[in-house]
Structure formats: structure tokens, C-alpha cells
N, C-alpha and C positions, 0 to 999 in steps of 0.2 A: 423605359427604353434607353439604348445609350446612344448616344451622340452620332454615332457611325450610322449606325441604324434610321437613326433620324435623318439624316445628311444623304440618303439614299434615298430613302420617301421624298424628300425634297424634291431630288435629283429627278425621279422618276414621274414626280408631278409637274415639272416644268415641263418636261419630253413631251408631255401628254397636252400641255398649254399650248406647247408650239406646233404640234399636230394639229390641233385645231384648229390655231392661226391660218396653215397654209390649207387647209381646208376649206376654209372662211373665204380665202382670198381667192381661190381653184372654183369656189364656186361664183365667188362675183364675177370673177374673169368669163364665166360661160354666163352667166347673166345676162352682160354689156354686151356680151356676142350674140345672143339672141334678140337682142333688144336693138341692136344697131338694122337687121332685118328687116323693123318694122318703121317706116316713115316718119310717121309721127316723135321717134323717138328725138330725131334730129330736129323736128320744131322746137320742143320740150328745150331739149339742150342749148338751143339759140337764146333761150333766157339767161342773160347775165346772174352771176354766180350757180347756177345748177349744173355741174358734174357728172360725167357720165353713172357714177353712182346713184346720184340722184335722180337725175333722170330716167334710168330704169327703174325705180322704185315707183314714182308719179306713173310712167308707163301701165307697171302692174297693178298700180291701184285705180287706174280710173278705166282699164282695160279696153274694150275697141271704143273709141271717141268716134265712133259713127253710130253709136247706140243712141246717140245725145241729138235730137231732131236740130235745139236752137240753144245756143249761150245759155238760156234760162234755164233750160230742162235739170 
């Protein structure tokens, strides 16, 4: 293949890197929005060093903390 050719494929797979990016990013952003909705999110976030990225991550993985009768459960 020649060099042009290739400089293009390049070209054309970065485009497609950086679409992903702001996709990546469009969807955190509705993430943190949904997640800001639900109360607990902001206890979670009250923990030094956890991020609102972080935080809705813990959010969706331990899902309604009312499920949990006691600490131990």
C-alpha cells in the first residue's frame, strides 16, 4: 500500500478514536445527571477523593442501599 493510502487509514481511524471519546464523555455526562437525582449519590461523593465519576459508578454497583437491612448485610 502506499504511503498516502496509509496516511489516510490513519487519518480516518483517529476520527473514529475521537468519536468515541466524545461519546464516552456524552454518556458520563448523562450518567452524573442521573445519578446526581438520587440522594445517596451525594453521601457517596462526601468521601474524600471519589469524584463524581466515581461516585456514580459505586452508585450503580451497589444499587438501592435500601436493599441492605444492616452494615453487615
Amino acid at each position: 500500500m502506499s504511503s498516502s493510502i496509509l496516511y489516510q487509514i490513519l487519518q480516518d481511524l483517529l476520527e473514529k478514536v475521537e468519536m468515541i471519546r466524545n461519546d464516552a464523555d456524552e454518556t458520563l455526562r448523562k450518567i452524573i445527571q442521573i445519578a446526581e437525582t438520587i440522594n445517596e449519590y451525594y453521601l457517596i461523593l462526601s468521601i474524600d477523593g471519589i469524584d463524581p465519576n466515581l461516585a456514580s459508578r459505586i452508585l450503580a454497583e451497589i444499587g438501592d442501599i435500601k436493599r441492605f437491612e444492616t452494615r453487615e448485610a
